[in-house]
C-alpha positions in Angstrom: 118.7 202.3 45.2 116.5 200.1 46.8 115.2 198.9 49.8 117.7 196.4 51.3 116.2 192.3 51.7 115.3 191.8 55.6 117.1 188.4 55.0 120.3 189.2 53.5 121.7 190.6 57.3 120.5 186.8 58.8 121.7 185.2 56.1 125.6 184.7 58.0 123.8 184.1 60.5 121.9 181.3 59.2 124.7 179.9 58.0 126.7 180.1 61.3 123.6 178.2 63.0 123.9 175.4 60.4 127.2 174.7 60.8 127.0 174.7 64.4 124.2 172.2 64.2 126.0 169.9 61.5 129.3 170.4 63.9 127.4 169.4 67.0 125.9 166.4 64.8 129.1 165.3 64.0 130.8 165.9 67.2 127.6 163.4 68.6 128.3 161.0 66.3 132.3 160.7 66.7 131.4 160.7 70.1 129.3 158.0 70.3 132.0 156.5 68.1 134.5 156.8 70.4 132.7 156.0 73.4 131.7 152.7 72.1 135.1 151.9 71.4 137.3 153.4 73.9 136.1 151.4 76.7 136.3 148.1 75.3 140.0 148.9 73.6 141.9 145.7 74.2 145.1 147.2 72.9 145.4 149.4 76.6 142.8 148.1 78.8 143.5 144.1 78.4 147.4 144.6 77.8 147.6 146.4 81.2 145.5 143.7 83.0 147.2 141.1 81.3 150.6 141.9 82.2 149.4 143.0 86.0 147.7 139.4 86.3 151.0 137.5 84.6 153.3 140.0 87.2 150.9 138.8 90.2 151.0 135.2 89.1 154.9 135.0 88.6 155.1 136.4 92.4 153.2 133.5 93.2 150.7 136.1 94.6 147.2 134.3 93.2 144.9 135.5 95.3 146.0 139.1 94.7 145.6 137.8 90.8 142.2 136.4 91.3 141.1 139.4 92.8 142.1 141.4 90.1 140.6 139.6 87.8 137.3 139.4 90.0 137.7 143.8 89.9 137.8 143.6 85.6 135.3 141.1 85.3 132.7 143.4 87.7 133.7 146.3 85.5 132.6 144.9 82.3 129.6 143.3 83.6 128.4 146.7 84.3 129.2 148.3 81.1 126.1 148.4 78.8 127.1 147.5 75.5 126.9 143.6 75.9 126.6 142.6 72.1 129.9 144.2 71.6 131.8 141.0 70.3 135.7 142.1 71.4 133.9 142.9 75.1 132.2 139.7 75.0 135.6 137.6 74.5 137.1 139.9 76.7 134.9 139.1 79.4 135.1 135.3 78.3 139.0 135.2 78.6 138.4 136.8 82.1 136.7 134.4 83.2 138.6 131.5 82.4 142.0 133.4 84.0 139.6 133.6 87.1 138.6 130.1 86.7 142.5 128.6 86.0 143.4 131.2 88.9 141.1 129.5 90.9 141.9 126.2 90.0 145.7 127.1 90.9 144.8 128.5 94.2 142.9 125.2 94.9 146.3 123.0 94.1 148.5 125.9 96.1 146.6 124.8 99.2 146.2 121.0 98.2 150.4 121.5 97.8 151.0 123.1 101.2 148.3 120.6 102.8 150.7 118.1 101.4 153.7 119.5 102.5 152.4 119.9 106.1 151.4 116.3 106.0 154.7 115.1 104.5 156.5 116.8 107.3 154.1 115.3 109.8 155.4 112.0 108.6 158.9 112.8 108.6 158.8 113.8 112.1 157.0 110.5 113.2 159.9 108.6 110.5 162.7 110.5 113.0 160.6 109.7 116.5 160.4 106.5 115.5 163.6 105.8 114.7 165.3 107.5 118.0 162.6 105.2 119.5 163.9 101.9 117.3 167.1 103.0 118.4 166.5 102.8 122.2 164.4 99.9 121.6 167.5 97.9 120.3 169.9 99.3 122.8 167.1 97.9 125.6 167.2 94.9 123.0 171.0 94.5 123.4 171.2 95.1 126.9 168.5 92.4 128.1 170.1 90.2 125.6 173.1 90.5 128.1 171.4 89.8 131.1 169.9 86.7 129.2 173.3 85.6 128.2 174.6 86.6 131.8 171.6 84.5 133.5 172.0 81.6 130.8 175.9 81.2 132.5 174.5 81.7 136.0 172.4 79.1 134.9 174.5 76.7 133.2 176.8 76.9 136.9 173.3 76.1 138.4 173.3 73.2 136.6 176.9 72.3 137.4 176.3 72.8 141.3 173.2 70.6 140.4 175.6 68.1 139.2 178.0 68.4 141.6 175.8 68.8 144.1 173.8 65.1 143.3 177.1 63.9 142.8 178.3 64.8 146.7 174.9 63.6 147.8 175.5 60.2 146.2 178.9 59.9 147.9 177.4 60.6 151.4 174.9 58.1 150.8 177.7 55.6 149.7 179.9 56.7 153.2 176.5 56.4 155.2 176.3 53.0 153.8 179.9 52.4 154.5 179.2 53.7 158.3 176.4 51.4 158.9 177.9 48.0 157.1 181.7 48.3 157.2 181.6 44.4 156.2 179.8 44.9 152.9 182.4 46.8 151.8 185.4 44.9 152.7 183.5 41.7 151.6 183.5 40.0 154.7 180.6 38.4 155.8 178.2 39.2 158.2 178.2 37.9 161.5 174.7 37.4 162.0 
């Protein structure tokens, strides 16, 4: 019988080491498989933003929507990984949801500016009115007074007449007084 090869007892060995290289190698390489894509996965990631943003936006709560959008977009700017193409659109789409969400924050406050103003104006429409009101009531009532002092005045007039007209017959009895004959055409005894 012979002597028994050194090698033959490493042999398993040997071949347990190999395959726990090649399965470490591969494990490595799905990895890094993975890891590049699992990050960037728009089918869970952007779906679940998406629908967060749209929910935020319907509730008319933008600023709560911009800064969730602000949060994803600081997220993938950190991630390495840059030339990835779907993360590069990703981030591009995020930015112009920040940018429309900006832009509709901007008109929010432009519209409630507006509003403000509008109701400002209404206010002064109603104080001036009440005032245009009392204005023609004061109106009306000097009007009366006008109307009342124009009769006053018009009586003025007549006791104007009247009185001229008394005046002119004193003068004729004064001139009566003093020359009965001229008046009874006799003539004078001078």
């Amino acid at each position: 019988m012979g002597a028994k090869p050194v090698f033959k007892r490493y042999e398993n060995i040997g071949y347990f080491a190999c395959c726990i290289v090649i399965g470490l190698f591969l494990s490595g390489c799905l990895h890094a498989v993975f890891l590049r894509e699992l990050p960037y996965s728009i089918d869970t990631n952007e779906k679940k933003y998406l629908i967060a943003t749209q929910r935020l936006v319907s509730d008319m709560d933008f600023q709560s929507a911009e800064r969730e959008t602000q949060r994803i977009l600081e997220y993938y700017s950190s991630v390495s990984g840059m030339n990835d193409i779907i993360l590069s659109n990703y981030i591009e789409n995020t930015r112009i949801i920040s940018d429309l969400l900006t832009r509709i924050m901007e008109d929010e406050k432009k519209k409630q500016a507006f509003i403000r103003e509008l109701l400002l104006k209404e206010e002064k429409i109603k104080a001036l009115t009440l005032k245009a009101g009392s204005l023609k009531k004061k109106a009306d009532v000097q009007q009366e007074q006008l109307d009342d002092m124009e009769k006053v005045f018009e009586k003025l007039k007549l006791l104007e007449n009247e009185k001229k007209r008394l005046q002119k017959q004193i003068e004729q009895l004064k001139q009566i007084d003093l020359n009965p004959n001229k008046i009874i055409d006799k003539p004078d005894p001078a």
